[in-house]
BAGU-826444 format. One record per residue (C-alpha): residue number from 0; x, y, z negated. Coordinates in pm, whole numbers, plus 50000, padded with zeros to 5 digits. Example, Ala and Ser with C-alpha at 12.3 -4.5 7.8 and 13.67 -1.06 7.14 Angstrom:
<recs>
[rec 0, [51230, 49550, 49220]]
[rec 1, [51367, 49894, 49286]]
</recs>
This chain:
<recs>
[rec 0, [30106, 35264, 91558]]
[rec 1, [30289, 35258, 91910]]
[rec 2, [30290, 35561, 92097]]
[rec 3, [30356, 35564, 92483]]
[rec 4, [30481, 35933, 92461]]
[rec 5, [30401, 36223, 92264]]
[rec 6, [30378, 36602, 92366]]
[rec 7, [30268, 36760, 92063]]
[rec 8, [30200, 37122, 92051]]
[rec 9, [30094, 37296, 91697]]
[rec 10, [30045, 37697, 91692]]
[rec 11, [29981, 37892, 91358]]
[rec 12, [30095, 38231, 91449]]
[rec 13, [29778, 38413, 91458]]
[rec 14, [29415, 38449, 91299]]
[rec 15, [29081, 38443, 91451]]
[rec 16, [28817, 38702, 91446]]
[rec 17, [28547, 38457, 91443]]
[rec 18, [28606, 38252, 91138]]
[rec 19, [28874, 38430, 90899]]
[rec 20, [29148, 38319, 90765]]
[rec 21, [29217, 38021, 90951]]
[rec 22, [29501, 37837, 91172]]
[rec 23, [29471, 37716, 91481]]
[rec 24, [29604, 37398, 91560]]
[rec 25, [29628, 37290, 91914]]
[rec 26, [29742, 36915, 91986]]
[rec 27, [29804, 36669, 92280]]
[rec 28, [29788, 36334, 92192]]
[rec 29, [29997, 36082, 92344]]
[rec 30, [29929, 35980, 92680]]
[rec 31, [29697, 36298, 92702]]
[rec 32, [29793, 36314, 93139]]
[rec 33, [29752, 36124, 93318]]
[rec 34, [30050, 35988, 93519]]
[rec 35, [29969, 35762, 93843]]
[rec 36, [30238, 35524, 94029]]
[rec 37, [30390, 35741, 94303]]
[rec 38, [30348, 35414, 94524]]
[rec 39, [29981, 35456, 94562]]
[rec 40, [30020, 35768, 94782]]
[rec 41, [30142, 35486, 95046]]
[rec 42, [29826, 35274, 94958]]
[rec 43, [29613, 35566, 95009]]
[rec 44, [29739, 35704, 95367]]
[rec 45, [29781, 35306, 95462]]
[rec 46, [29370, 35258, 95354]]
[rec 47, [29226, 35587, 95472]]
[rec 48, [29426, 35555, 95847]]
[rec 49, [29283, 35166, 95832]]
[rec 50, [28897, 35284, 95703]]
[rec 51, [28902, 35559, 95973]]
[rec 52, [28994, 35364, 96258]]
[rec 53, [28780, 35077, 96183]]
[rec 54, [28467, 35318, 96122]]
[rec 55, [28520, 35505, 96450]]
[rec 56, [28517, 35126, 96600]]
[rec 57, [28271, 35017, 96429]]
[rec 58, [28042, 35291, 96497]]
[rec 59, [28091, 35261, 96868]]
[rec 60, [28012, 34878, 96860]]
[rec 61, [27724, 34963, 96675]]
[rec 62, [27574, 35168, 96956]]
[rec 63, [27655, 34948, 97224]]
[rec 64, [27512, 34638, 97077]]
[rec 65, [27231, 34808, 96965]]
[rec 66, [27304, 34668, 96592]]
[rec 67, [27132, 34895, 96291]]
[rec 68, [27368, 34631, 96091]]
[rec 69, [27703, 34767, 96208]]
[rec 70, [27610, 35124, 96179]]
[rec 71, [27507, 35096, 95819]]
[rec 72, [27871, 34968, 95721]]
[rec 73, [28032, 35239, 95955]]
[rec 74, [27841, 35466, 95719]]
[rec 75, [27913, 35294, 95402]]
[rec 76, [28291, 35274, 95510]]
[rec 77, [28296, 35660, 95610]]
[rec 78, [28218, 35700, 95239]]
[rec 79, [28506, 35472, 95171]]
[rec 80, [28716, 35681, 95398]]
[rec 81, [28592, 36015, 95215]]
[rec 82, [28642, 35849, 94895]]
[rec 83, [28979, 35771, 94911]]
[rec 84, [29067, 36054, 95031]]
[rec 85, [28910, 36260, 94760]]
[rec 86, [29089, 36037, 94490]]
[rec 87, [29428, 36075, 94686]]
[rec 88, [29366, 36493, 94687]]
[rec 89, [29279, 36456, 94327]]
[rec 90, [29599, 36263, 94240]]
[rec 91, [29777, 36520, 94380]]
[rec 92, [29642, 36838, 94263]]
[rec 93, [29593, 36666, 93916]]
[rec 94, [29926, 36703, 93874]]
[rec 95, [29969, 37132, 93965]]
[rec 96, [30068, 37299, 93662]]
[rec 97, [29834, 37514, 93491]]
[rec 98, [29838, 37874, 93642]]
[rec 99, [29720, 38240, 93496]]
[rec 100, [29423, 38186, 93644]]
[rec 101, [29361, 37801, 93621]]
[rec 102, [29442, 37765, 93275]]
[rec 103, [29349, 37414, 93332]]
[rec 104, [29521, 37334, 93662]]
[rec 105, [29308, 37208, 93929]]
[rec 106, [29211, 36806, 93731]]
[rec 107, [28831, 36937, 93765]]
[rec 108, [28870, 36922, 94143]]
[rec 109, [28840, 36531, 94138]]
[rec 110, [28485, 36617, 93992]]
[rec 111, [28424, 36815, 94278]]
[rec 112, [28575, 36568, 94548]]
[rec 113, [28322, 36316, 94334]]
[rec 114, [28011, 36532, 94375]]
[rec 115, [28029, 36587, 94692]]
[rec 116, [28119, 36232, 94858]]
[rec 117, [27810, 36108, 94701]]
[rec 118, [27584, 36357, 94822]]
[rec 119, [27714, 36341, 95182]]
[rec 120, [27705, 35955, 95142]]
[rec 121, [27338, 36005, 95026]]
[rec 122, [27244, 36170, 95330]]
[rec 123, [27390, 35952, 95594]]
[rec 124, [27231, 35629, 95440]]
[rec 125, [26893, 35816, 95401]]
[rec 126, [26957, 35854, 95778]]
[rec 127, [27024, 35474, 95842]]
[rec 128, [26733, 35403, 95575]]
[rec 129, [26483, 35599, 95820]]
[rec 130, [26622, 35438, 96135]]
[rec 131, [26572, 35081, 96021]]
[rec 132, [26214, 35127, 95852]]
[rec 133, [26083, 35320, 96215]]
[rec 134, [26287, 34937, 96451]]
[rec 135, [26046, 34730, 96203]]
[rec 136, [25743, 34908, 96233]]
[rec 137, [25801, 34959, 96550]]
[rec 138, [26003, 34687, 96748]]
[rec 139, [26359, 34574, 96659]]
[rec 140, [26621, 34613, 96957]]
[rec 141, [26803, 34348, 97054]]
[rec 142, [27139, 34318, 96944]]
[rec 143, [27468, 34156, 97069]]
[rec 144, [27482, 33920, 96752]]
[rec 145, [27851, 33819, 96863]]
[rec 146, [27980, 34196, 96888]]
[rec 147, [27810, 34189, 96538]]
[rec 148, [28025, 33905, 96399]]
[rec 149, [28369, 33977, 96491]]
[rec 150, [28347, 34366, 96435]]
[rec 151, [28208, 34286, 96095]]
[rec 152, [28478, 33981, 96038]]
[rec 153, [28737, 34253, 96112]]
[rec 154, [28622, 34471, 95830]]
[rec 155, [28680, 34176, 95598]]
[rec 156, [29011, 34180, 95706]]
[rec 157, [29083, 34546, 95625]]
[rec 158, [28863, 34635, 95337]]
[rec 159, [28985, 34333, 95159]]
[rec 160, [29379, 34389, 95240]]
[rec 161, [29285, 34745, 95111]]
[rec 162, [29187, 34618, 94799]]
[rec 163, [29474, 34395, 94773]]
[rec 164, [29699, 34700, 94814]]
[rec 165, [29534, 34908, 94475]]
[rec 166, [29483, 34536, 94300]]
[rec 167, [29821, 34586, 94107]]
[rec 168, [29741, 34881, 93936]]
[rec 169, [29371, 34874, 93873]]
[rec 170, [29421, 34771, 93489]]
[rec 171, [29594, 35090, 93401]]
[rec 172, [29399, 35417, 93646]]
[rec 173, [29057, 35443, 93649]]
[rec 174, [29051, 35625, 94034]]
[rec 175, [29259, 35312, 94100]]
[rec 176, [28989, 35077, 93978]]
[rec 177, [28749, 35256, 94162]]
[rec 178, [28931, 35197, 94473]]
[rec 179, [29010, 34862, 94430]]
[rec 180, [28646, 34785, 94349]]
[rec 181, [28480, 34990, 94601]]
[rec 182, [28705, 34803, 94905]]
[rec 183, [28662, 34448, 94773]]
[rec 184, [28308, 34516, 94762]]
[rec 185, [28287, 34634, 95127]]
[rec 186, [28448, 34304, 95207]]
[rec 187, [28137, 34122, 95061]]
[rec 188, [27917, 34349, 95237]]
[rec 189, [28079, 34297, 95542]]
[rec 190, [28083, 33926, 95484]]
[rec 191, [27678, 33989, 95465]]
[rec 192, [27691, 34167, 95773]]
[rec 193, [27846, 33824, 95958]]
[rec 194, [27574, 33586, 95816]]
[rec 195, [27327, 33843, 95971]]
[rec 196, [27515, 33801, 96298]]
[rec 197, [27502, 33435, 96285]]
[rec 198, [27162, 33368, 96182]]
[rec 199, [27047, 33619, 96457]]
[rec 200, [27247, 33422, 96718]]
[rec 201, [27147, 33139, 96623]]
[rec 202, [26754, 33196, 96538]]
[rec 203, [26674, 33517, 96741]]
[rec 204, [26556, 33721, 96485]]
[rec 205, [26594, 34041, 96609]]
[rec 206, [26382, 34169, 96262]]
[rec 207, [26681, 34066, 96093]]
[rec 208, [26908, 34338, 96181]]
[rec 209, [26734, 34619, 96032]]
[rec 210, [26648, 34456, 95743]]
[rec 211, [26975, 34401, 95652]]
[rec 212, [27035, 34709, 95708]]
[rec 213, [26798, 34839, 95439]]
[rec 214, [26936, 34608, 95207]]
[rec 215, [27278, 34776, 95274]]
[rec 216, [27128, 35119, 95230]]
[rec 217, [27004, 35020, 94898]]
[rec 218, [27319, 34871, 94742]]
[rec 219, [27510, 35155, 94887]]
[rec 220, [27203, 35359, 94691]]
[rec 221, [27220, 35183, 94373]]
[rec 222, [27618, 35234, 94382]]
[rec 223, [27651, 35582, 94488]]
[rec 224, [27330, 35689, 94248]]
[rec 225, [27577, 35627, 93929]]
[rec 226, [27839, 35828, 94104]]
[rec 227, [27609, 36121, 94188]]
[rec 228, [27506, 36109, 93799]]
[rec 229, [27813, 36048, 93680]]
[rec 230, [27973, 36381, 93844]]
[rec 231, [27705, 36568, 93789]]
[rec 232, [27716, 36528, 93386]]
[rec 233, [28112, 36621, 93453]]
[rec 234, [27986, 36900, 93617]]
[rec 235, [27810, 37026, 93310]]
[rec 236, [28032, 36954, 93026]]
[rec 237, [27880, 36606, 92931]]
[rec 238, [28039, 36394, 92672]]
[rec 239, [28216, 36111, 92939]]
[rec 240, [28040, 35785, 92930]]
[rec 241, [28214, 35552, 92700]]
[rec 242, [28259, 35826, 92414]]
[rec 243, [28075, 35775, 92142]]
[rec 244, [28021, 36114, 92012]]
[rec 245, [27845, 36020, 91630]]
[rec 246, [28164, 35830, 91624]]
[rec 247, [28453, 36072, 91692]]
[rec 248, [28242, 36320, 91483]]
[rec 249, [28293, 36068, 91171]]
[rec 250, [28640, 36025, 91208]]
[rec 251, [28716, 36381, 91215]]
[rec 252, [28522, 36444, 90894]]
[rec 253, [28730, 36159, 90745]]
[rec 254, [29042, 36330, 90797]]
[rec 255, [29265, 36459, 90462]]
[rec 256, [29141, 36748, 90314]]
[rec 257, [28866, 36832, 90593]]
[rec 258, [28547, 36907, 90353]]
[rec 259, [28328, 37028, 90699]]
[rec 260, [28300, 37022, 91112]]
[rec 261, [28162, 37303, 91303]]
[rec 262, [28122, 37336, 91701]]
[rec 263, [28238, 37011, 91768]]
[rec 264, [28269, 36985, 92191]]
[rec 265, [28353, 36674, 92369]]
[rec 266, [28400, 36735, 92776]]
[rec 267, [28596, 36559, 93101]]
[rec 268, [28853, 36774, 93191]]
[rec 269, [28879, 36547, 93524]]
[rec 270, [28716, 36252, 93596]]
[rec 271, [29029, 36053, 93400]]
[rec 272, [29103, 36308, 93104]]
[rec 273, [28899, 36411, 92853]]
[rec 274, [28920, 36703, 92654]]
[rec 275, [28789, 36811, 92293]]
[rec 276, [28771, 37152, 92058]]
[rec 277, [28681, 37172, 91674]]
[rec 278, [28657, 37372, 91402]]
[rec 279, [28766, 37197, 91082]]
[rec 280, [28714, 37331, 90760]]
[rec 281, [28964, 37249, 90476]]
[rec 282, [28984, 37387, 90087]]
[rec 283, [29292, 37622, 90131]]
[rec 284, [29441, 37861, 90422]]
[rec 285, [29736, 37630, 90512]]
[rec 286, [29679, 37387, 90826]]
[rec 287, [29872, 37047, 90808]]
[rec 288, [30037, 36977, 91102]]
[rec 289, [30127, 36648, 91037]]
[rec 290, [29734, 36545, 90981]]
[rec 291, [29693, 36747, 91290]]
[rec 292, [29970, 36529, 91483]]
[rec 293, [29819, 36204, 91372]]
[rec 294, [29418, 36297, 91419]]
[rec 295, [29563, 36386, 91837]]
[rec 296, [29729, 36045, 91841]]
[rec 297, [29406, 35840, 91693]]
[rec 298, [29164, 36041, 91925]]
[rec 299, [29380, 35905, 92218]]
[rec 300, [29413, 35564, 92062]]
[rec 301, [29059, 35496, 91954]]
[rec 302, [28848, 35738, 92198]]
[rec 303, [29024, 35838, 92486]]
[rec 304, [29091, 36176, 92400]]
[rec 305, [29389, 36312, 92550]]
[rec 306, [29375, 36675, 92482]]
[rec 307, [29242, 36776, 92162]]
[rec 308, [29288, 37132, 91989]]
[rec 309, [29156, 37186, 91641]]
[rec 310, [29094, 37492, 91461]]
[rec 311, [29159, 37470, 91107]]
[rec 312, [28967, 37726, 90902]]
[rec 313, [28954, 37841, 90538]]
[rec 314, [28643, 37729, 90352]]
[rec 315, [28412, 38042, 90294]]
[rec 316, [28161, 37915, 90025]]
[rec 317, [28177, 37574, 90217]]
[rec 318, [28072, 37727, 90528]]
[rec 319, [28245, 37860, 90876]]
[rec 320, [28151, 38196, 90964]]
[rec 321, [28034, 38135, 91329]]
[rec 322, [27761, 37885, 91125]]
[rec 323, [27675, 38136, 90908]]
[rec 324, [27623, 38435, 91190]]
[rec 325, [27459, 38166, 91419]]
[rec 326, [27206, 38090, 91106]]
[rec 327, [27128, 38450, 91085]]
</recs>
C-alpha cells in the first residue's frame, strides 16, 4: 500500500482506571493534516480584495438603478467575500500547534467561520427575499436595465477569474473545492443576472427584476441551507458526511486478535480532518503496535480518517468494564 507520509505515534506506558489492564494505543495515519499549497494565500487576498470591491460597486449600482437584481448578487457575493475569508483564516490557524489549553489547536475554528457565514448569509437574503415579494405585490421600480448588464457582465469577469485562480488545486483540498465551486457558480448567476438585464431592456418588464431576484434568493437558500446543516452537525460531534459509520465499525472488528468494540466515536476535528476513538478488546494484555500502525493507515486510506487513537483493553469475561458499569 503507498503511503504519502506517516507520523505514527504508539504509547503503552500507562493503564486506565476505566477498563483495567489495558494499553493505549494512539495513532496518526498517514496524511492525518492536512497540508494546503502555500500559493493559495495569494489566491485568497487576490479574490477577497476583487469580491469586496466589486460588492461595494455593485451595491451602489444597485441603488441607483433601482435594480432588486444587482443587490441580490451584491449579497450573494458578500457571502463569497465572507467565505473566503473564513477558509483563508481557517488555513491559517489550522496549522497552530496544539497548545496546553487547545489540545487540539484551533482546526475547529473553520467550523465556526462555517456556521456563522451561513447564518449571516441567511439573513441578508431573507432581507432581499422580503424586498422583492413587497415590488411585486406592490409595483416594481423601474430599473436602468443597461447599468444592470455591464455591472453584472463585470462580475463574470471576476468571479470566474477567481475560480480560475483555486481551479488547480480543487482535486486535492476540500476548502479549495469549495472555493472554486462557489465562484464559478456566481459567474452563472451573474450570467442570469445579464439575461434579466436584456430581456428587461428589451421587453420592459419591470416585474422581471424582482423575480429574478427571488430566484437568486432561493438558489443562494438551497446552497447555503447544506452549509448551515453541514456545520451545525460539526458543531455537535456528527459522524462527517461521507463516513459510513456500520462500515468503519466492521473493519475494526476484523482486525487480528480484536474479539470486541466498545465506545466507538467518529467526529470532524475541522471541516477537512476527521478524528476517531475506540476501545478494542483483544484476548491478552499486550497491544500490537504493528496492527495498530496498519488499522491508522487503512482508516486514512479507505475512510478518511486521519487521526485515530485506539485503546486496546484486556478481555474481562469478553466484556470492557465501562460496558459492564454502563449496563448496571
Amino acid at each position: 500500500m503507498a503511503h504519502l507520509h506517516s507520523d505514527t505515534h504508539l504509547h503503552h506506558d500507562h493503564d486506565h482506571e476505566d477498563c483495567g489492564g489495558g494499553g493505549h494505543g494512539h495513532a496518526h495515519g498517514p496524511g492525518g493534516h492536512s497540508h494546503a499549497p502555500a500559493s493559495f494565500g495569494r489566491a485568497f487576498a487576490i479574490g477577497i480584495a476583487l469580491n469586496a470591491a466589486y460588492v461595494g460597486g455593485e451595491a451602489l449600482a444597485g441603488l441607483l438603478s433601482h435594480s432588486l437584481a444587482l443587490l441580490a448578487d451584491a449579497g450573494h457575493n458578500l457571502g463569497d467575500v465572507l467565505g473566503l475569508a473564513a477558509a483563508w483564516l481557517a488555513q491559517g490557524l489550522g496549522r497552530r500547534r496544539p497548545t496546553t489549553r487547545y489540545t487540539y489547536g484551533l482546526r475547529r475554528s473553520s467550523i465556526l467561520s462555517a456556521l456563522g457565514n451561513a447564518v449571516v448569509l441567511l439573513v441578508v437574503t431573507g432581507a432581499i427575499a422580503w424586498e422583492a415579494v413587497r415590488r411585486l405585490l406592490l409595483a416594481p421600480a423601474p430599473v436602468g436595465a443597461e447599468t444592470v448588464m455591464a455591472v453584472a457582465a463585470i462580475g463574470i469577469a471576476i468571479n470566474g477569474g477567481t475560480a480560475l485562480m483555486f481551479a488547480a488545486g480543487r482535486k486535492g483540498d476540500l476548502n479549495i473545492r469549495a472555493a472554486f465551486q462557489h465562484m464559478a457558480a456566481d459567474a452563472l448567476l451573474a450570467a442570469g443576472v445579464v439575461a434579466a438585464g436584456a430581456v428587461i431592456w428589451f421587453t420592459g418588464w419591470l416585474w422581471l427584476d424582482p423575480l429574478v431576484s427571488l430566484v437568486l434568493a432561493a438558489v443562494i437558500v438551497a446552497g447555503t441551507w447544506s452549509v448551515l446543516r453541514h456545520s451545525l452537525d460539526l458543531a455537535l460531534d456528527a459522524v462527517p458526511p461521507g463516513i459510513d459509520r456500520i462500515a468503519v465499525e466492521g473493519f475494526l472488528r476484523q482486525l487480528p486478535g480484536v474479539v470486541d468494540l466498545h465506545d466507538l466515536h467518529i467526529w470532524g476535528m475541522s471541516t477537512t480532518e476527521t478524528a476517531l476513538t475506540a476501545h478494542l478488546v483483544r484476548p491478552g494484555p499486550a497491544a500490537n503496535d504493528a496492527m495498530l500502525r496498519q488499522a491508522a493507515a487503512d482508516l486514512r486510506a479507505r475512510f478518511g480518517i486521519g487521526h485515530a487513537t485506539f485503546q486496546v483493553e484486556q478481555d474481562l469475561d469478553g466484556r470492557c468494564i465501562l460496558a459492564i458499569v454502563g449496563s448496571v
